[in-house]
Each structure stands twice: as structure tokens, then as C-alpha cells.
Jmol script that loads the backbone (N, CA, C; Angstrom):
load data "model"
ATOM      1  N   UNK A   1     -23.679-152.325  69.958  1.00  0.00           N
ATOM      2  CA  UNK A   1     -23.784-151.061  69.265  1.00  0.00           C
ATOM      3  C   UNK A   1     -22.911-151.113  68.022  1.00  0.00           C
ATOM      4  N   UNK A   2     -23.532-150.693  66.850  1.00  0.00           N
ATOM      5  CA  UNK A   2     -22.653-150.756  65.343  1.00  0.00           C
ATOM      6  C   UNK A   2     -22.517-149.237  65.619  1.00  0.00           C
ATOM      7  N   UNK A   3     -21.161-148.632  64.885  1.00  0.00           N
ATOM      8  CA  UNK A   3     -20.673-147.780  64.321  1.00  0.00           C
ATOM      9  C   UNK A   3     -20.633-147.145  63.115  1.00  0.00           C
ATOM     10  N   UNK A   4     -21.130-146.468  62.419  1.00  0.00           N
ATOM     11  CA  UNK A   4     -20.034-146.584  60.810  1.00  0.00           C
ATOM     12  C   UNK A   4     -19.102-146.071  60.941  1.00  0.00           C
ATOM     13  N   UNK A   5     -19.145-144.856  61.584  1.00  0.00           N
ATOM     14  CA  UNK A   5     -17.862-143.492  61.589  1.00  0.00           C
ATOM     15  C   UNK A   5     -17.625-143.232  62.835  1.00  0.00           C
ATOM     16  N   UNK A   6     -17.085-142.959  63.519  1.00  0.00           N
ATOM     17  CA  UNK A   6     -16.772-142.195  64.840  1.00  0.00           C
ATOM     18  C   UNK A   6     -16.057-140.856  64.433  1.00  0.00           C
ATOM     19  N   UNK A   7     -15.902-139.898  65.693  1.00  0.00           N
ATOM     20  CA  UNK A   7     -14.629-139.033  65.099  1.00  0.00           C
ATOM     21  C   UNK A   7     -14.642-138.420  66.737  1.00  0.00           C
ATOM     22  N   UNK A   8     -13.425-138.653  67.589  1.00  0.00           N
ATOM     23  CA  UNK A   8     -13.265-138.140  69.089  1.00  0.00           C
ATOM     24  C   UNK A   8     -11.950-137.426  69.032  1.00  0.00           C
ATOM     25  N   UNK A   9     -12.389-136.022  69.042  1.00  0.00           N
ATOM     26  CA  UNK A   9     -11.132-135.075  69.699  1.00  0.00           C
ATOM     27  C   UNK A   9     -10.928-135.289  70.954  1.00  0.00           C
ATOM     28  N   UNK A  10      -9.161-135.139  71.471  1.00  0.00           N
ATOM     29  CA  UNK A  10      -8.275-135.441  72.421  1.00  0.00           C
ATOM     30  C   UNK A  10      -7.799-134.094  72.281  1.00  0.00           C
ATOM     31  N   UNK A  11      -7.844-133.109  73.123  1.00  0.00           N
ATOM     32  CA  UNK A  11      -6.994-131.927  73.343  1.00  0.00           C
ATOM     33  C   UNK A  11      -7.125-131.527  71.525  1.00  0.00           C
ATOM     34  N   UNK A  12      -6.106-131.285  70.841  1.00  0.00           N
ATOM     35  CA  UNK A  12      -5.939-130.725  69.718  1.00  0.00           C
ATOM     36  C   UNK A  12      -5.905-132.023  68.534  1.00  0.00           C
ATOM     37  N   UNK A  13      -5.847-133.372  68.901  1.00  0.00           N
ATOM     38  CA  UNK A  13      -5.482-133.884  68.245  1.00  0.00           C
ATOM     39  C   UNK A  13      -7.197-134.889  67.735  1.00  0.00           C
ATOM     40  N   UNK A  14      -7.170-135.442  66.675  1.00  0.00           N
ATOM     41  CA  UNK A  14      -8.466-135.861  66.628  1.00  0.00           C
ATOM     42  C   UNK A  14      -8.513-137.314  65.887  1.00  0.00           C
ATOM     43  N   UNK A  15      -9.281-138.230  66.891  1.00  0.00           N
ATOM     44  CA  UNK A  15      -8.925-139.463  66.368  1.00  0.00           C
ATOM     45  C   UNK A  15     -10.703-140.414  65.817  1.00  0.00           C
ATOM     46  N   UNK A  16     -10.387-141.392  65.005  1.00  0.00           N
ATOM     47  CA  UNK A  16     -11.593-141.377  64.197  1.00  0.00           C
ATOM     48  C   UNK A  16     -11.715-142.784  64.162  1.00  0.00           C
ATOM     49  N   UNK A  17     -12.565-143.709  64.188  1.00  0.00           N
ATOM     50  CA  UNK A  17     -12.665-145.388  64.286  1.00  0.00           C
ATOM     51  C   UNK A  17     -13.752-145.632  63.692  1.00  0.00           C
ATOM     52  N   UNK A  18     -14.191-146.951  63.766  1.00  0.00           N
ATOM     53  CA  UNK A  18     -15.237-147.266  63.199  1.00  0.00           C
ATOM     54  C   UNK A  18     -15.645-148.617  63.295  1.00  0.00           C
ATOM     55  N   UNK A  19     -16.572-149.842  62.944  1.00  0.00           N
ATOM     56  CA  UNK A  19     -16.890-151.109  63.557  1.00  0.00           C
ATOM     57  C   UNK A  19     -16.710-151.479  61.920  1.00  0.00           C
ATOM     58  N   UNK A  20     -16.175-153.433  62.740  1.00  0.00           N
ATOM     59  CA  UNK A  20     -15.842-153.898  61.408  1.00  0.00           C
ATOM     60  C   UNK A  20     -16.955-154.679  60.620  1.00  0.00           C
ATOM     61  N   UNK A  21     -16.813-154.462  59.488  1.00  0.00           N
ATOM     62  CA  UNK A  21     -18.040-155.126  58.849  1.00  0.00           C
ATOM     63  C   UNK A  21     -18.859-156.208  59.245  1.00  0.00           C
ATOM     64  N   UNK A  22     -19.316-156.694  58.810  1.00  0.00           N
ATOM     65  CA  UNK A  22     -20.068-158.189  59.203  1.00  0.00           C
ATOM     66  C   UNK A  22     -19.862-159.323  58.984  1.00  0.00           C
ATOM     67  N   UNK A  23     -19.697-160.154  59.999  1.00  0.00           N
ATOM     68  CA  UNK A  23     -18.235-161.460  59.634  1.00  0.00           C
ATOM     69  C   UNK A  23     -16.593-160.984  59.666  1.00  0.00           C
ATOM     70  N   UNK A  24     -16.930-159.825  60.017  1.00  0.00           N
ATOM     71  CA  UNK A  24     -15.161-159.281  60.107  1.00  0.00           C
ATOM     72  C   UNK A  24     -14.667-158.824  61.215  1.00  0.00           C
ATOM     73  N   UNK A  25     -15.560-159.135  62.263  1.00  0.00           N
ATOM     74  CA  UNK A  25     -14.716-158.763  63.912  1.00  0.00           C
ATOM     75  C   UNK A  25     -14.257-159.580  64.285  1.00  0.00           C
ATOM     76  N   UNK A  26     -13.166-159.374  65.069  1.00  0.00           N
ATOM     77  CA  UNK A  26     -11.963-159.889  65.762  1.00  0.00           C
ATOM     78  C   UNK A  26     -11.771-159.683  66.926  1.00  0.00           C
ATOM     79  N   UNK A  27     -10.984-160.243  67.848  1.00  0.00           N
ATOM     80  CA  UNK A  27     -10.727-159.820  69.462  1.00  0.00           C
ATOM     81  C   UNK A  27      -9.505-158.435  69.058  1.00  0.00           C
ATOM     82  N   UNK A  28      -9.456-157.583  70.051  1.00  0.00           N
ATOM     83  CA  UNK A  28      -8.584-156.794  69.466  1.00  0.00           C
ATOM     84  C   UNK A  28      -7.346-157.255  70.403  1.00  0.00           C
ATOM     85  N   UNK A  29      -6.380-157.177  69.855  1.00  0.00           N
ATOM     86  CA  UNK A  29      -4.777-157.966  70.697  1.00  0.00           C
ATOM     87  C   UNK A  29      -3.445-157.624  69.690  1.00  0.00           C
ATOM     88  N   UNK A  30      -2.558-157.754  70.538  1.00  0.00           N
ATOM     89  CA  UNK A  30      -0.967-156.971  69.888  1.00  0.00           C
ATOM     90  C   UNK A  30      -0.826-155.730  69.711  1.00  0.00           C
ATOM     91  N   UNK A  31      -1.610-154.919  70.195  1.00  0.00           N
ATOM     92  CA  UNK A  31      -1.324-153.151  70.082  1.00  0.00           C
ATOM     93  C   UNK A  31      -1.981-152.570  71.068  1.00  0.00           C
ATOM     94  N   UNK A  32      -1.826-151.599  71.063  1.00  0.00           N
ATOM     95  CA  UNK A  32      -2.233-150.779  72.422  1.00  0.00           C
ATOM     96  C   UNK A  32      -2.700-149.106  71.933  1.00  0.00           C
ATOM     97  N   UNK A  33      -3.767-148.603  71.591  1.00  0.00           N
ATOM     98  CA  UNK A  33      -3.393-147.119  72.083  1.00  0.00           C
ATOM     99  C   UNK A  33      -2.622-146.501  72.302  1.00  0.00           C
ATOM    100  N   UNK A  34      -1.849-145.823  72.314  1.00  0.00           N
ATOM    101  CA  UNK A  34      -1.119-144.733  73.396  1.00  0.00           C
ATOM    102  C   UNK A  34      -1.772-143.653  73.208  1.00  0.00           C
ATOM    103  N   UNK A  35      -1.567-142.649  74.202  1.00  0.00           N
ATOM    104  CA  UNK A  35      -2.051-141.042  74.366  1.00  0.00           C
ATOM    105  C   UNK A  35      -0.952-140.941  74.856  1.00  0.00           C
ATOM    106  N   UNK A  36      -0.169-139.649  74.578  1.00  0.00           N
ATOM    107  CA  UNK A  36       0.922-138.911  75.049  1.00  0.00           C
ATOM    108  C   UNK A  36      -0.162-137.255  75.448  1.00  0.00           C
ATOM    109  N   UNK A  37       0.389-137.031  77.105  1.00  0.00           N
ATOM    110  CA  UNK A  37      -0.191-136.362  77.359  1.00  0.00           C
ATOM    111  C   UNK A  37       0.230-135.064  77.965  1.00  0.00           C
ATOM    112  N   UNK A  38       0.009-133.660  77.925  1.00  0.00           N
ATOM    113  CA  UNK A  38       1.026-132.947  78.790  1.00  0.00           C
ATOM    114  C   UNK A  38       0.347-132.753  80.095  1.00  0.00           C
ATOM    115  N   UNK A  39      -0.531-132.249  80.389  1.00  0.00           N
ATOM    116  CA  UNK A  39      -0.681-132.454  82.208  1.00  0.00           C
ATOM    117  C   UNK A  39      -1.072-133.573  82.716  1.00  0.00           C
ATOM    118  N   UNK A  40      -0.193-133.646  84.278  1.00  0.00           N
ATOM    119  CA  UNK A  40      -0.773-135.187  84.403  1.00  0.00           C
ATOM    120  C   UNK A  40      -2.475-135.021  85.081  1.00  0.00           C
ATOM    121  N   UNK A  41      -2.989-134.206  85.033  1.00  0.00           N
ATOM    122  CA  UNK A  41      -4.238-134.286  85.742  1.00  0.00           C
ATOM    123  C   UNK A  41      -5.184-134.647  84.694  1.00  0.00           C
ATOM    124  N   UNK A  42      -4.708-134.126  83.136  1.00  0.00           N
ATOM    125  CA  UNK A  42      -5.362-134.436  82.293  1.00  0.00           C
ATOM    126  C   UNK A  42      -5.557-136.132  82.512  1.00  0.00           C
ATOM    127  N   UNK A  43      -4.167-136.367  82.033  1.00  0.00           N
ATOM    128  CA  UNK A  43      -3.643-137.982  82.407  1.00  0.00           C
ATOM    129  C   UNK A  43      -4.547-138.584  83.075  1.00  0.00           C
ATOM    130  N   UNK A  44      -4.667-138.224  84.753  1.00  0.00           N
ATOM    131  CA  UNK A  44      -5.810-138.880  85.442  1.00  0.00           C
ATOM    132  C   UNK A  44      -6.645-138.727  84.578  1.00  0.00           C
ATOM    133  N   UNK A  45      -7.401-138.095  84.370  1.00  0.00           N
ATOM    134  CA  UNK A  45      -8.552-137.833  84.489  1.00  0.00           C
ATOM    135  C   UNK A  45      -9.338-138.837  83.418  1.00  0.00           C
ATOM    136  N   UNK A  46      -8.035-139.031  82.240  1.00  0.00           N
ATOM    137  CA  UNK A  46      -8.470-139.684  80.407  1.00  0.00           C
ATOM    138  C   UNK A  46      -8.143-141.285  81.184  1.00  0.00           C
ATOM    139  N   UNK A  47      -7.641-141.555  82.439  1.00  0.00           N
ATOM    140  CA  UNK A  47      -7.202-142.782  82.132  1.00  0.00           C
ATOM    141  C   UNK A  47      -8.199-143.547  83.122  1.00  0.00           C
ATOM    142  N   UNK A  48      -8.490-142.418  84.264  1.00  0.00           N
ATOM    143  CA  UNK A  48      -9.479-142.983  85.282  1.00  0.00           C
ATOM    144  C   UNK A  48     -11.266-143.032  84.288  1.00  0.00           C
ATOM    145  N   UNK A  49     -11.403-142.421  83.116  1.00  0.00           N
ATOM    146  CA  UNK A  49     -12.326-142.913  82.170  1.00  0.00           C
ATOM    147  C   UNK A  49     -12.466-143.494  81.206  1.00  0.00           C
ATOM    148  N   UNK A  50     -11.213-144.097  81.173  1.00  0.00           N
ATOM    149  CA  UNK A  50     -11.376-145.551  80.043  1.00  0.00           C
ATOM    150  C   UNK A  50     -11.001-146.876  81.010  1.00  0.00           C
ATOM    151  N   UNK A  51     -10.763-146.288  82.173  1.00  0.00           N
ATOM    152  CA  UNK A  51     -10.452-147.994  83.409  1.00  0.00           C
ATOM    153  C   UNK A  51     -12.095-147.742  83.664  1.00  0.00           C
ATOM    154  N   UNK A  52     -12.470-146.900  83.890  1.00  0.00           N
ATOM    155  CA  UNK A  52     -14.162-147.519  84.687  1.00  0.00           C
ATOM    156  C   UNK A  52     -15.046-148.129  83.604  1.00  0.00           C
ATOM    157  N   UNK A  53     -15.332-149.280  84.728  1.00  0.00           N
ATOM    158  CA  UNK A  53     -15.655-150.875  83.911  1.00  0.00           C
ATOM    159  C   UNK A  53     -14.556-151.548  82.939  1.00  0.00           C
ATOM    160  N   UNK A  54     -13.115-151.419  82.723  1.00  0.00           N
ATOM    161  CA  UNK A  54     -12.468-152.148  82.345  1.00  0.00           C
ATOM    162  C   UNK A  54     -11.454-152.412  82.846  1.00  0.00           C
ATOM    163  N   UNK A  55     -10.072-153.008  82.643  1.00  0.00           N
ATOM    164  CA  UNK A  55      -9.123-153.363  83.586  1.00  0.00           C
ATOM    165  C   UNK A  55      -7.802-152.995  83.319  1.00  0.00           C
ATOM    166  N   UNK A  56      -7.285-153.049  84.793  1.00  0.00           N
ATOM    167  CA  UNK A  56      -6.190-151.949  84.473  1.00  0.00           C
ATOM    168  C   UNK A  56      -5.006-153.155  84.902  1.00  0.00           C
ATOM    169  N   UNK A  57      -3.879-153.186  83.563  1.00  0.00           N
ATOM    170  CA  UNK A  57      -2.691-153.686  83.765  1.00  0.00           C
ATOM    171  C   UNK A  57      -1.639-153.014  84.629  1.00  0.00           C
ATOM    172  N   UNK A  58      -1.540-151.889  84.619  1.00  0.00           N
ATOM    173  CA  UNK A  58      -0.854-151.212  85.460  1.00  0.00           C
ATOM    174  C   UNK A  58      -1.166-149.645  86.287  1.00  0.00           C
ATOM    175  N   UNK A  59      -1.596-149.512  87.499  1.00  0.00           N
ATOM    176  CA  UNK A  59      -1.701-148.343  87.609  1.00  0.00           C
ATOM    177  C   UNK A  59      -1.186-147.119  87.160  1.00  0.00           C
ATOM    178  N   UNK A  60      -2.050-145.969  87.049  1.00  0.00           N
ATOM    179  CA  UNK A  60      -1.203-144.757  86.732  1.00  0.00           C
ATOM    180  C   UNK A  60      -0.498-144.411  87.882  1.00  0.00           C
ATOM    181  N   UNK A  61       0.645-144.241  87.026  1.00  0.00           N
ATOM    182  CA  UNK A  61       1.678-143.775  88.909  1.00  0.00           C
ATOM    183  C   UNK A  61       3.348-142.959  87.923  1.00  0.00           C
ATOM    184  N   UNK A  62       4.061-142.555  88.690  1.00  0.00           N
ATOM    185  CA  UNK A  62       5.367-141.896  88.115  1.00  0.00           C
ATOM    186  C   UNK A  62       6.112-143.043  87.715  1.00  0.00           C
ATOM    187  N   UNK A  63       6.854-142.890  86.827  1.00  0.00           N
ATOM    188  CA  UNK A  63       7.868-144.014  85.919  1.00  0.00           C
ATOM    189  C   UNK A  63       8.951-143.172  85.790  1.00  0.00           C
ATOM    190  N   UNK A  64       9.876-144.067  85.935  1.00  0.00           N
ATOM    191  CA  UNK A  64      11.428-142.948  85.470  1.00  0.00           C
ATOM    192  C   UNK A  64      11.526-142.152  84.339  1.00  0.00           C
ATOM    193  N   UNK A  65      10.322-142.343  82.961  1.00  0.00           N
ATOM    194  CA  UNK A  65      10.595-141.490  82.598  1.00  0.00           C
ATOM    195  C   UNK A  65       9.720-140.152  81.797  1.00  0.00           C
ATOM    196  N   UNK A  66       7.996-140.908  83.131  1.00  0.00           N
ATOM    197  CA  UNK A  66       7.062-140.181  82.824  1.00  0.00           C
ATOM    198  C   UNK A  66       6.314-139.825  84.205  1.00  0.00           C
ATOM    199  N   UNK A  67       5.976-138.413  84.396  1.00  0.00           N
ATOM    200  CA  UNK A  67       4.992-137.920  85.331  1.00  0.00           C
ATOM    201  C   UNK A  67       4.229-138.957  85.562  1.00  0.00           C
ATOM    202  N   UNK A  68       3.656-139.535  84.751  1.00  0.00           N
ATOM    203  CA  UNK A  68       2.580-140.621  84.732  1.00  0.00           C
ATOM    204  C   UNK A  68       2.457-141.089  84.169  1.00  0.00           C
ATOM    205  N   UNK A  69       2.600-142.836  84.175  1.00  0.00           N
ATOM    206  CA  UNK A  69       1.875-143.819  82.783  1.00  0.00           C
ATOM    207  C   UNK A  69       1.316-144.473  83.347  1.00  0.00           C
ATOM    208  N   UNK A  70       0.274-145.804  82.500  1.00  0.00           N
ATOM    209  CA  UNK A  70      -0.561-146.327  82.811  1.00  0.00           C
ATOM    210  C   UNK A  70      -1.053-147.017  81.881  1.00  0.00           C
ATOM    211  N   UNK A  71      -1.411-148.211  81.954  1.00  0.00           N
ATOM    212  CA  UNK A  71      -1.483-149.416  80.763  1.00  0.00           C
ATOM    213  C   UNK A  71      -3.179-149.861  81.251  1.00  0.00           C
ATOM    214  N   UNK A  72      -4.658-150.281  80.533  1.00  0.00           N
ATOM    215  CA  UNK A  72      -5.786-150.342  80.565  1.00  0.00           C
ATOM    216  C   UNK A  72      -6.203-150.819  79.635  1.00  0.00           C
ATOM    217  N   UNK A  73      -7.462-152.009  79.676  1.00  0.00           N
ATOM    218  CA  UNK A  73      -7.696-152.092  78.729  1.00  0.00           C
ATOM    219  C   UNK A  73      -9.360-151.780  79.094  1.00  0.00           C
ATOM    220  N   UNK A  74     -10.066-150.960  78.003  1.00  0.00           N
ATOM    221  CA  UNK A  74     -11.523-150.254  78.203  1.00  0.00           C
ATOM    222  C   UNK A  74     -12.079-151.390  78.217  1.00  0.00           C
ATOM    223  N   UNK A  75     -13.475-150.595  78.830  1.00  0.00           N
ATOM    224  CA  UNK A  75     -14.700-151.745  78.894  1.00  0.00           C
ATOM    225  C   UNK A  75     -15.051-152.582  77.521  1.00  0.00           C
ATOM    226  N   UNK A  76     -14.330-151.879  76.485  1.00  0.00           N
ATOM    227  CA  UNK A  76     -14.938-152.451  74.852  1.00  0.00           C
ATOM    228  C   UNK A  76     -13.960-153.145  74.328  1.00  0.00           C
ATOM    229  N   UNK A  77     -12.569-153.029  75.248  1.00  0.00           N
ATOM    230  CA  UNK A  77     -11.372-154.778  74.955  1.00  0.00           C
ATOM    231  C   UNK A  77     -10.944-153.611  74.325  1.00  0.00           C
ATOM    232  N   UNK A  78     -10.720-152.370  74.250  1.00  0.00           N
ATOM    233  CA  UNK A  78      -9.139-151.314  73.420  1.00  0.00           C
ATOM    234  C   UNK A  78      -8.267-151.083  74.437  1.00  0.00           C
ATOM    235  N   UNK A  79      -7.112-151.895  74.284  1.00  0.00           N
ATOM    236  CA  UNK A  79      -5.935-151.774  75.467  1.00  0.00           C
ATOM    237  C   UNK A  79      -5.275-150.037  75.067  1.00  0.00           C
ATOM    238  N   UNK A  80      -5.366-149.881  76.156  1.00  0.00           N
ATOM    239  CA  UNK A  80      -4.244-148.393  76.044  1.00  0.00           C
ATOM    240  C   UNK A  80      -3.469-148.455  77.225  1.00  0.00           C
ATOM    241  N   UNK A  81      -2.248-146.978  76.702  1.00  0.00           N
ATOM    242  CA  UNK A  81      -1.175-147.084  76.909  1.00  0.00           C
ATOM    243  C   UNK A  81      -1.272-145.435  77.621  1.00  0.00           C
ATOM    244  N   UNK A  82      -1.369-144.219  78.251  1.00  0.00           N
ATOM    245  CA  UNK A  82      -1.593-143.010  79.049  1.00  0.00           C
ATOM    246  C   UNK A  82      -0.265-142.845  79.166  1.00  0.00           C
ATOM    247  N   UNK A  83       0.296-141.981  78.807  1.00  0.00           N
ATOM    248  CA  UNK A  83       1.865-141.582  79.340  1.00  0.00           C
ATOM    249  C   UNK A  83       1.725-140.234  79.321  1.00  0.00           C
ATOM    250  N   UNK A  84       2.275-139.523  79.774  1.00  0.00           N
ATOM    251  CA  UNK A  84       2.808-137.918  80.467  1.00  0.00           C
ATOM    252  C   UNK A  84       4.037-137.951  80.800  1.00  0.00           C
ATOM    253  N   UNK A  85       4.907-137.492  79.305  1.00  0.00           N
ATOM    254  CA  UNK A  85       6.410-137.540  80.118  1.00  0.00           C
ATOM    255  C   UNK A  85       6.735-136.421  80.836  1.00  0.00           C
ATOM    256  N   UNK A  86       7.915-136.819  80.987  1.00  0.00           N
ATOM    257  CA  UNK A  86       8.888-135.965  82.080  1.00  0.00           C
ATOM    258  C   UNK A  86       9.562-135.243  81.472  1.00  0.00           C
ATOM    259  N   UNK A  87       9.846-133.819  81.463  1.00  0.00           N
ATOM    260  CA  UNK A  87      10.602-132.977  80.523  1.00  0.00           C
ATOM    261  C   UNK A  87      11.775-133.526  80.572  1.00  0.00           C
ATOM    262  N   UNK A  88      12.754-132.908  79.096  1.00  0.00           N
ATOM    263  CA  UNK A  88      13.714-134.172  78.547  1.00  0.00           C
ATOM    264  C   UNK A  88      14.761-133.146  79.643  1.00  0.00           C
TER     265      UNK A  88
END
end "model"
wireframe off; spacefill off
backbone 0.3
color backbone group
């Protein structure tokens, strides 16, 4: 599937991508996504739909210093990063 534009709202925030030209794709590697999130159900919910069909480096689960994080990389090779911290 080619792209030109994308544009996907997250809660309030709105994020926008697009496919790389022709002769110009790459594996994607050295960065990650993150989503910072405030409920963790949201959390589930964004992270249990970018793991189905792709693979998950670390379960979502509590971290010392988040309700929930969680490391994935989607079915389309975009590693992300799901965190829900913990009030400071």
C-alpha cells in the first residue's frame, strides 16, 4: 500500500506520515514512537492494537515509573514505545 499523506488523531494530539518515494525506502531502525498516555486503559487498548500481528519487546505491565509501559513493534516494522506515567 503507497501513501502520500496520512493524518491520525491520538486523543487531542494529531500525528501525520507518509511513504517514501521510490527508491527511497528503508528498514525503519534506531527510534521508536512513543505515546505518552493518561489512562492506562486507553494504554491497553492503543498498545494491544498496534501488537496484533506484530511483536512485542516488552509487555505492557507497571514500571517504577509508569502505570504502564510497553515497547512493540507494528505489523508495518514502526517500533513504539506506550507509556502512562505515574503521577509525579
Amino acid at each position: 500500500m503507497k501513501l502520500l499523506h496520512a493524518r491520525m488523531p491520538i486523543g487531542d494530539t494529531l500525528s501525520m506520515g507518509s511513504d517514501a518515494p521510490a527508491g527511497r525506502l528503508q528498514k525503519m531502525q534506531g527510534f521508536s514512537v512513543a505515546l505518552g498516555i493518561d489512562d492506562p486503559a486507553e494504554a491497553e487498548r492503543i498498545y494491544n492494537a498496534l501488537a496484533d500481528g506484530g511483536t512485542v519487546q516488552m509487555p505492557l505491565a507497571e514500571t517504577f515509573w509508569a502505570k504502564k509501559f510497553g515497547m512493540l513493534t507494528d505489523r508495518f516494522g514502526t517500533p513504539w514505545m506506550i507509556n502512562c506515567e505515574k503521577a509525579a
